[in-house]
VOGU-3710 file (C-alpha; in Angstrom, 3 decimals, decimal comma):
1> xxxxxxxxxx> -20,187/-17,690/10,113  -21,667/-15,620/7,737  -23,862/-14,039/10,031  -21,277/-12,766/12,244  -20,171/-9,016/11,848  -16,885/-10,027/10,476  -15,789/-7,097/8,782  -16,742/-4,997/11,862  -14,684/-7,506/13,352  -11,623/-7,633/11,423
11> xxxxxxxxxx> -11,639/-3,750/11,778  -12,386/-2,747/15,016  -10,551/-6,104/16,940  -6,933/-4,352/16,214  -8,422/-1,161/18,568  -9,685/-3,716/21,529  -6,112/-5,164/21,284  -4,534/-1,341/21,798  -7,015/-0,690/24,525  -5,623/-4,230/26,444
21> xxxxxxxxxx> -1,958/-2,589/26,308  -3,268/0,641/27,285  -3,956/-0,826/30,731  -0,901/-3,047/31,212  1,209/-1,621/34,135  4,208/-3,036/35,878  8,175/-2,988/35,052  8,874/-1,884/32,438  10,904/-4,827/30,844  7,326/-6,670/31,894
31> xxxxxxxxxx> 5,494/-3,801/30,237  7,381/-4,606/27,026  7,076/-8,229/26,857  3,323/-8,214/27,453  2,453/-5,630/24,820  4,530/-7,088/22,694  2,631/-10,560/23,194  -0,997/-8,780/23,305  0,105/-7,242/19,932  1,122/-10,416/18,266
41> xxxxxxxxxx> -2,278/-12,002/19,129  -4,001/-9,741/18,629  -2,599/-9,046/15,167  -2,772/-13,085/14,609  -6,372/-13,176/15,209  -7,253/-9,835/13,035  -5,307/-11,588/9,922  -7,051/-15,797/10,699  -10,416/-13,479/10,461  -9,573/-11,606/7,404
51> xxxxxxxxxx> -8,974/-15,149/6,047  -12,623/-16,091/6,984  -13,767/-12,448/4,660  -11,761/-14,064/1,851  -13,638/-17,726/2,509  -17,120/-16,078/2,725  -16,331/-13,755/-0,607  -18,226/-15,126/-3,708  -16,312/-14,358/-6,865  -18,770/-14,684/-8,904
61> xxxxxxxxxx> -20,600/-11,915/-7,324  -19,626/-8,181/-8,349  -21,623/-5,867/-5,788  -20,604/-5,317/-2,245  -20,782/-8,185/0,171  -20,779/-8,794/3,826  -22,449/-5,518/3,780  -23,303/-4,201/7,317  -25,099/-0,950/7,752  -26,594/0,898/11,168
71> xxxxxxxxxx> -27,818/4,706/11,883  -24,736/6,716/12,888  -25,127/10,924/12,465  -29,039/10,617/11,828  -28,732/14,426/11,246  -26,579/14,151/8,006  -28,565/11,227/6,927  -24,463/9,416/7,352  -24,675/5,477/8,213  -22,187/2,903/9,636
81> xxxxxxxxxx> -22,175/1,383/6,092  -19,514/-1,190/5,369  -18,853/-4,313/2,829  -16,339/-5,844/0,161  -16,082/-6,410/-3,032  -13,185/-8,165/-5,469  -11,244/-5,008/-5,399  -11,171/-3,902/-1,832  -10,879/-7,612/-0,596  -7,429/-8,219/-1,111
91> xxxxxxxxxx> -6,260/-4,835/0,280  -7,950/-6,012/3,349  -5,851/-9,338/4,002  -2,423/-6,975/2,303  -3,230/-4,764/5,550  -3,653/-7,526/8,193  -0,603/-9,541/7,041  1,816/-6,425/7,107  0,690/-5,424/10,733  1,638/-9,516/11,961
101> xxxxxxxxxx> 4,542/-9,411/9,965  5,602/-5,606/11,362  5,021/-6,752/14,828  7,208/-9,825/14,694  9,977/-8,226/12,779  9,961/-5,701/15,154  10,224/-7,779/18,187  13,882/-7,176/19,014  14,786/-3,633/16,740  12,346/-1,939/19,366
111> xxxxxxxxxx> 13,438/-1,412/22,497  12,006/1,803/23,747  7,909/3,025/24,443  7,502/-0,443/23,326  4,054/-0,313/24,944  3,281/2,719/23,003  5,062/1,455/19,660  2,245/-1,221/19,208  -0,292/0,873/20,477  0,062/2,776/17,672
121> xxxxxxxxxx> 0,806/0,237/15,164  -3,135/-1,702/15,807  -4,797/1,640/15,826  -3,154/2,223/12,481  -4,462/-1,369/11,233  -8,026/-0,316/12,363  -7,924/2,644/10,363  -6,473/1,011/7,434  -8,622/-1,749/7,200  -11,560/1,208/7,972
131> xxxxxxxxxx> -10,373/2,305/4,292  -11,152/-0,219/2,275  -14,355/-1,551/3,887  -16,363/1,750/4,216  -19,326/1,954/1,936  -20,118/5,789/2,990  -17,837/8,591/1,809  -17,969/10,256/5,149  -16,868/6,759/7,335  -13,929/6,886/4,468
141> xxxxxxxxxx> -12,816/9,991/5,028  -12,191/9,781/8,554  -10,638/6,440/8,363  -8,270/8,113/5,191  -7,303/11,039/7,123  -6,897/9,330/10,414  -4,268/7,209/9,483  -1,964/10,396/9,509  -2,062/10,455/13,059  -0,443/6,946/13,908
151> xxxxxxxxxx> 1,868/6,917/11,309  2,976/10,984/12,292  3,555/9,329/15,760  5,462/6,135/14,659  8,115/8,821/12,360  8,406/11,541/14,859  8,905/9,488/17,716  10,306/6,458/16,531  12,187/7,722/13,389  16,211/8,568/12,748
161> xxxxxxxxxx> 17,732/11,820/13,356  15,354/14,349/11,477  12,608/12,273/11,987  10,466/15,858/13,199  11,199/17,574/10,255  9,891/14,036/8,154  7,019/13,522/10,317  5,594/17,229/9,863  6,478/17,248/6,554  4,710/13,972/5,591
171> xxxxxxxxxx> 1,693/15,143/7,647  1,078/18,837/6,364  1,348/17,336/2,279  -0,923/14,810/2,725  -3,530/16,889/4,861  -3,244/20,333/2,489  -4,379/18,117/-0,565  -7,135/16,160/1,419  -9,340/19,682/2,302  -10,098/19,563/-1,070
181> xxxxxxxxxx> -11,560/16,460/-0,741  -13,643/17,402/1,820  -14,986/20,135/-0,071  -15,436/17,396/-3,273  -17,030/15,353/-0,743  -19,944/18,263/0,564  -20,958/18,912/-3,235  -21,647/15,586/-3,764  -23,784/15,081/-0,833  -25,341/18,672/-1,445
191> xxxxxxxxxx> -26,114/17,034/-5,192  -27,486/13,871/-4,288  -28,538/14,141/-1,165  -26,460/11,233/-0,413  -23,202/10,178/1,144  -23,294/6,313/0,761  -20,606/5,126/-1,891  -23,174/2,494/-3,970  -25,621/5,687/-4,691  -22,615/8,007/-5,748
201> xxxxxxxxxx> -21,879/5,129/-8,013  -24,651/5,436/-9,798  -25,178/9,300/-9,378  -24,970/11,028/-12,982  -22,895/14,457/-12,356  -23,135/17,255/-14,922  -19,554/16,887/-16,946  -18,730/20,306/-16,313  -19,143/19,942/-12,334  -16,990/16,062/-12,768
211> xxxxxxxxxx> -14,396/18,112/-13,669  -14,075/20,293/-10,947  -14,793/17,191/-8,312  -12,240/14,550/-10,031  -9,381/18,098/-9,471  -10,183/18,161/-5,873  -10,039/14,310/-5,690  -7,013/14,136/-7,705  -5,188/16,611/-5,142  -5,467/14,524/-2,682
221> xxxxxxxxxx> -5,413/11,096/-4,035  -1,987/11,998/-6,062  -0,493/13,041/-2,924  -1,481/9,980/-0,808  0,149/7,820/-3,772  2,382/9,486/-4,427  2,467/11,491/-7,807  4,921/13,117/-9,196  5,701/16,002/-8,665  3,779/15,627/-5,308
231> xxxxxxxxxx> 6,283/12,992/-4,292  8,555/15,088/-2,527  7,552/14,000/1,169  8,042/10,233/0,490  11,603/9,679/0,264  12,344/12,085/3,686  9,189/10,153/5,616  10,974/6,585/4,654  14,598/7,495/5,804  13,659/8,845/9,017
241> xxxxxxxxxx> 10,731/6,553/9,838  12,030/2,699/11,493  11,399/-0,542/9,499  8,188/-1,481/10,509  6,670/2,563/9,368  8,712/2,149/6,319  6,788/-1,495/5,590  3,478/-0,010/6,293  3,866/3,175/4,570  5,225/1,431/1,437
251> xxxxxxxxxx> 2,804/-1,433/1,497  -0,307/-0,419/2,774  -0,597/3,176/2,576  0,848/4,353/-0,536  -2,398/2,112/-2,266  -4,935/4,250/-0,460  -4,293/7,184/-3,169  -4,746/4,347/-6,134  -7,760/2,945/-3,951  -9,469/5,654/-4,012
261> xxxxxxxxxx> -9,057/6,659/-7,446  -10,881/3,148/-8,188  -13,848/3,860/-5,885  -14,463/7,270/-6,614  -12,502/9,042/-9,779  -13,320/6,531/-12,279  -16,827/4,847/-11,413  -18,739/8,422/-9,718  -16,845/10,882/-12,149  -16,623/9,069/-15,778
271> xxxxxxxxxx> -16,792/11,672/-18,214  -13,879/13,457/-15,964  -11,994/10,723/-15,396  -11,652/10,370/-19,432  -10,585/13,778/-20,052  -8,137/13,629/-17,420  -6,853/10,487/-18,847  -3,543/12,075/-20,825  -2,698/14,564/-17,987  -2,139/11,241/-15,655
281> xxxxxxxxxx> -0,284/9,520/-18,452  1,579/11,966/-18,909  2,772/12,620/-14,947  2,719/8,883/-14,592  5,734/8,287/-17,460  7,555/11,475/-15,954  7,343/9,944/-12,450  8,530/6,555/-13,795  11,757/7,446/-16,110  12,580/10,814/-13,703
291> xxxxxxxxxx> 12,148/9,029/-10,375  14,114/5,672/-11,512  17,030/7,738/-12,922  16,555/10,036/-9,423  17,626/6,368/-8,097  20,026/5,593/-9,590  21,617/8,293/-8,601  21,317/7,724/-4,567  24,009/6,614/-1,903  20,924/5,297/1,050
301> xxxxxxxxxx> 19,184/2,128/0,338  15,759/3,349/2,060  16,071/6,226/-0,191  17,009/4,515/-3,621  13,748/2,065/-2,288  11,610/4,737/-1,856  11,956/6,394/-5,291  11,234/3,158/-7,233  8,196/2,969/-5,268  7,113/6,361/-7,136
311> xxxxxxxxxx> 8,347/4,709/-10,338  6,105/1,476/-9,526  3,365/3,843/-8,633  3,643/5,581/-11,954  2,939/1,923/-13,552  -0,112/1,719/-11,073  -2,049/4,566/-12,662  -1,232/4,403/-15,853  -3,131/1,176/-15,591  -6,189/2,527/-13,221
321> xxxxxxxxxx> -7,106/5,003/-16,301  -6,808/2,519/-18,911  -9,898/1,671/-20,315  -9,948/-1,841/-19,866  -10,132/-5,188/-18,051  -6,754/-5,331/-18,515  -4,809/-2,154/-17,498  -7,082/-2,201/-14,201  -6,457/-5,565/-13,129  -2,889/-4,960/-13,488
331> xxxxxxxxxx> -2,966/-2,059/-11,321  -4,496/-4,223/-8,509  -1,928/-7,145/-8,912  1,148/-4,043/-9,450  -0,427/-2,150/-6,561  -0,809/-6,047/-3,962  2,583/-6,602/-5,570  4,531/-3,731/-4,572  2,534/-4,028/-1,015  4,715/-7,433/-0,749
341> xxxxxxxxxx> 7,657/-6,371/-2,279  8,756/-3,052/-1,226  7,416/-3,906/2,260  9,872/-7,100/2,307  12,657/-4,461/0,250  12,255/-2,098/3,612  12,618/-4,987/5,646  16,055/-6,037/4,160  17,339/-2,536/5,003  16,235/-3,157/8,935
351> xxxxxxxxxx> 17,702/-6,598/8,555  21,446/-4,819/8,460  20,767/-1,533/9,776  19,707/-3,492/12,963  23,768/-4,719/12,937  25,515/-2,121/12,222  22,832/1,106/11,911  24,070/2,719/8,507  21,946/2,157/5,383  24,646/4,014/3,187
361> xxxxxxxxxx> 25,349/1,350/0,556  29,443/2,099/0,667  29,173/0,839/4,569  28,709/-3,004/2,647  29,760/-4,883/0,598  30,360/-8,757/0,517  27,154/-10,083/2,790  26,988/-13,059/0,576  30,060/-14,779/2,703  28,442/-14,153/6,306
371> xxxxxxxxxx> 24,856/-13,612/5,445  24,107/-16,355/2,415  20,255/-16,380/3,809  19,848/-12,636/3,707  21,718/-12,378/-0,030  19,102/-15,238/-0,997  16,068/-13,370/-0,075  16,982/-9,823/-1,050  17,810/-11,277/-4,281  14,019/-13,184/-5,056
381> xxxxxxxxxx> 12,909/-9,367/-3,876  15,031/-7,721/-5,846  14,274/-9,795/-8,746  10,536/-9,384/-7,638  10,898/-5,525/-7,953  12,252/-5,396/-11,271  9,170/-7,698/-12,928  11,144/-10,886/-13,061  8,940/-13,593/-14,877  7,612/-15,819/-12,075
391> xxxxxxxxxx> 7,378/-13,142/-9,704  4,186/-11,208/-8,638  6,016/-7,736/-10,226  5,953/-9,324/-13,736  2,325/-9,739/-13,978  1,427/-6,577/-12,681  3,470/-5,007/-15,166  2,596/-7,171/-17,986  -0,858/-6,517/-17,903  -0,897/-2,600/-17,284
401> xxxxxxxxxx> 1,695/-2,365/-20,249  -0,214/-4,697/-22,421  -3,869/-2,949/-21,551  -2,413/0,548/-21,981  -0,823/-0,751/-25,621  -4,346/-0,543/-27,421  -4,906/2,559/-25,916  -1,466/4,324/-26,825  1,571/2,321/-28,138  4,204/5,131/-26,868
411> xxxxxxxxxx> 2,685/5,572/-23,831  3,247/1,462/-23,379  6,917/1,992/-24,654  7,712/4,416/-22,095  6,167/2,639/-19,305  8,043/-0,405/-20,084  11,106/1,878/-19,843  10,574/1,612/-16,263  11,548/-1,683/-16,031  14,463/-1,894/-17,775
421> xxxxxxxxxx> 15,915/1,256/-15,037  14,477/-0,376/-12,484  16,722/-3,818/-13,340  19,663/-1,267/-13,708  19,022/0,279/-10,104  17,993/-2,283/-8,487  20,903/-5,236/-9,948  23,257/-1,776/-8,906  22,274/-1,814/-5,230  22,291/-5,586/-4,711
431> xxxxxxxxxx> 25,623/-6,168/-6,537  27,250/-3,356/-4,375  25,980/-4,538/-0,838  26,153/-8,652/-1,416  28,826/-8,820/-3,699  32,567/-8,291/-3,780  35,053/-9,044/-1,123  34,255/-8,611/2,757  36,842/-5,691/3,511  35,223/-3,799/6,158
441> xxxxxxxxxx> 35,778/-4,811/9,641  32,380/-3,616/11,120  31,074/-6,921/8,535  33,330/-9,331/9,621  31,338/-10,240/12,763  27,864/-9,846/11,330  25,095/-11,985/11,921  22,350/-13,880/9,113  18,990/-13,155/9,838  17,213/-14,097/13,045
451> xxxxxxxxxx> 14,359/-16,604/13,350  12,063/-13,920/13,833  13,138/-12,242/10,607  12,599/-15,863/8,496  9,396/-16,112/9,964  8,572/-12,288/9,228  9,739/-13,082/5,589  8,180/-16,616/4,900  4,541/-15,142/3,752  6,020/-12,341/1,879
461> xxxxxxxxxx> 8,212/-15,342/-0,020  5,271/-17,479/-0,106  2,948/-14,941/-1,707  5,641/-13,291/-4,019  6,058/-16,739/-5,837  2,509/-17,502/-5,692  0,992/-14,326/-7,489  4,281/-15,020/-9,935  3,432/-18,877/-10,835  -0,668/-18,512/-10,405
471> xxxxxxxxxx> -1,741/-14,903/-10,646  -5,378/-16,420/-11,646  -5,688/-17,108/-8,021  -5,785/-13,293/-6,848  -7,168/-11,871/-10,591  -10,438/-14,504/-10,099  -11,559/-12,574/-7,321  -11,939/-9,300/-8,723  -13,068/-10,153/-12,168  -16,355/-9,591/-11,607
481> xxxxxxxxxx> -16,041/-6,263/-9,935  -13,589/-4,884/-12,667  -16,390/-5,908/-15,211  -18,748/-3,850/-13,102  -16,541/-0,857/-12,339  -16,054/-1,044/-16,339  -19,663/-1,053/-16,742  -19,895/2,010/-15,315  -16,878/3,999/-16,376  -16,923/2,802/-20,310
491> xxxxxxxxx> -20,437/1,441/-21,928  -19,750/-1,571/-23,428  -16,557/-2,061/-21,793  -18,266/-4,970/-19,515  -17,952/-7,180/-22,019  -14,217/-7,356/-21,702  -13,125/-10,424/-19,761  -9,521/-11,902/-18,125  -9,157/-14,847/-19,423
//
């Protein structure tokens, strides 16, 4: 098994599955039905063979495995150069498991351009998978930018009422900050002569020039998070966009931006990426107490969700520039935490928004009585969100606030303010919707979730608990690659193990 292509695989198998619906013809309840079912398997199939990457992946190793390379532009000297390591592996099975579990929660909330719907939704998994497995800086920027176009289609075309104005918004801030990327992207290769990721790694930049090429990173990579005060686009793109873009958006591409900053800010540009160090601190604690009191503040569910995920993301760099084994293992389990969470937090919105299409939280109230199922599993989210001990958010947020402590006590404090707003918000919202007495007659009829919707949940339960109870079993695998990263970023800093 190791010799097969697996990664090429895993990626490219979503895009074969697309091309199958492409060709279905017939009525078009038939039409439906059949893409539906083509995207299911297909999307099965992609996640059982991201399952065999995790098998094959030796922890103990912390270079790039699987590692597949072939000629592609032989004039730029640019190859077909993929591979994993303990950082990117995980994001690889986060991204195969949200496209199964998008695909059979949206099974009956979709009813029109199905066909087209799930078309979009595997070339989107190609792309995102694409991310995280490209070894050359080139293959990664295509696969970052073209995941725009997929999810621009899924909000303007699938989305609510200003779904347009969302969809062009959301595209034009994340493209503007990703030219200068591009440009970050042709001085490096006009440096070293090089655009494979391993050999930037290693490539010692003049700290004047880091400088300049961690600013043109960091416009793009804050905005792909997002950063505040580049978070603007988020909130309108998750109202307007249905569950399933919501669940993607949140889980999967929201850790691109904090990705990134991992493979290229911290390990290519060093000396950079510790001056830079208080100017993210300091936008990261802004984005966390601003955004959660934002929050507080809001009337839609999808929009109170959305800004804690800017306040989570705050928490997620503050622990990618921390100095330590610590902080950045704790942005990885925050960053595969929040994938699960605000992923399954989106899909408790579709769960009643399906019923009765509002996702104003004054349309509830009461859900407990007819929906005891739902109330239990929006509560172990909830719970999840605001770092419950036992739950996957706790360790994520334990670690980056202890790792970031013996770098700068206040700048711990403040972080940890976050979750002590983000109980307050969150214990808000779920009161208000499950709680209380069932008054309003458009509730009175309404239905607990579907067996689709279980089964869409199960996994999300599953792995919620399981990163809560044994977070060993997901911090294991990327050990050795946060020692190495470390290595690189601070001398002596390799020494530094997560016990």
């Amino acid at each position: 098994m190791s010799d097969w292509p697996l990664l090429s695989l895993v990626t490219f198998l979503p895009l074969v599955g697309a091309a199958f619906i492409l060709f279905i013809r017939g009525e078009p309840e038939i039409v439906a039905q059949n893409s539906r079912s083509v995207a299911l398997w297909t999307a099965l199939v992609t996640f059982l063979l991201s399952i065999l990457v995790w098998a094959n992946f030796d922890p103990a190793q912390p270079g790039f495995q699987m590692v597949e390379k072939s000629p592609w532009l032989l004039g730029l000297g640019v190859n077909y150069y993929v591979g994993v390591d303990g950082i990117s592996l995980w994001f690889v099975l986060l991204s195969t498991l949200l496209t199964l579990i998008c695909i059979i929660g949206s099974w009956h909330s979709v009813q029109e351009r199905v066909k087209e719907y799930m078309i979009a939704f595997l070339v989107m998994t190609t792309l995102m998978v694409g991310v995280f497995v490209a070894l050359d800086i080139v293959l990664f920027y295509i696969f970052f930018e073209g995941i725009l176009i997929p999810m621009y289609l899924i909000i303007g075309i699938w989305g609510g009422p200003r779904r347009i104005y969302a969809a062009f918004k959301f595209f034009l801030y994340t493209l503007a900050g990703s030219v200068l990327f591009l440009i970050a992207i042709l001085v490096m290769y006009f440096e070293t002569g090089t655009t494979e990721i391993p050999r930037l790694m290693t490539a010692d930049f003049d700290p004047s020039l880091q400088r300049w090429l961690w600013l043109a990173m960091f416009a793009s990579f804050a905005v792909k998070m997002p950063m505040w005060p580049f978070h603007t686009w988020l909130p309108d793109a998750h109202v307007e966009a249905p569950t399933a873009g919501s669940v993607v958006l949140a889980g999967i591409l929201l850790k691109v931006g904090g990705y990134a900053f991992l493979r290229f800010s911290l390990p290519m540009l060093p000396e950079a990426s510790e001056y830079f160090a208080p100017l993210v601190f300091a936008l990261s604690v802004i984005a966390i107490i601003y955004t959660s009191l934002v929050a507080l503040a809001q009337t839609d569910m999808k929009k109170l969700i959305a800004y804690s995920s800017v306040a989570h993301m705050g928490i997620v760099t503050i622990g990618i520039f921390t100095p330590n084994a610590l902080g950045i293992a704790g942005s990885i389990i925050m960053m595969l935490s929040h994938g699960l969470v605000s992923a399954a937090l989106f899909m408790v919105v579709g769960v009643v928004y399906d019923r009765i299409h509002s996702r104003e939280i004054a349309a509830y109230g009461g859900l407990a009585e007819r929906m005891p199922v739902y109330a239990t599993v929006f509560m172990l989210f909830m719970l999840a969100s605001v770092g419950l001990p036992g739950t996957s958010g706790f360790v994520g947020e334990i670690l980056v606030i202890v790792g970031v402590f013996s770098v700068n006590g206040w700048v711990a404090l403040l972080a940890a303010s976050g979750m002590i707003l983000g109980a307050a918000y969150m214990l808000w919202l779920y009161r208000r919707v499950i709680f209380g007495a069932l008054t309003k007659d458009s509730l009175k009829a309404i239905r607990d979730m579907r067996a689709n919707e279980v089964i869409a949940f199960a996994p999300l339960v599953v792995l919620v608990l399981l990163m809560g109870i044994y977070p060993q079993f997901f911090l294991d695998p990327m050990a050795a690659s946060i020692d190495q990263l470390l290595a690189r970023t601070v001398p002596g800093a390799e020494q530094l193990a997560m016990q």
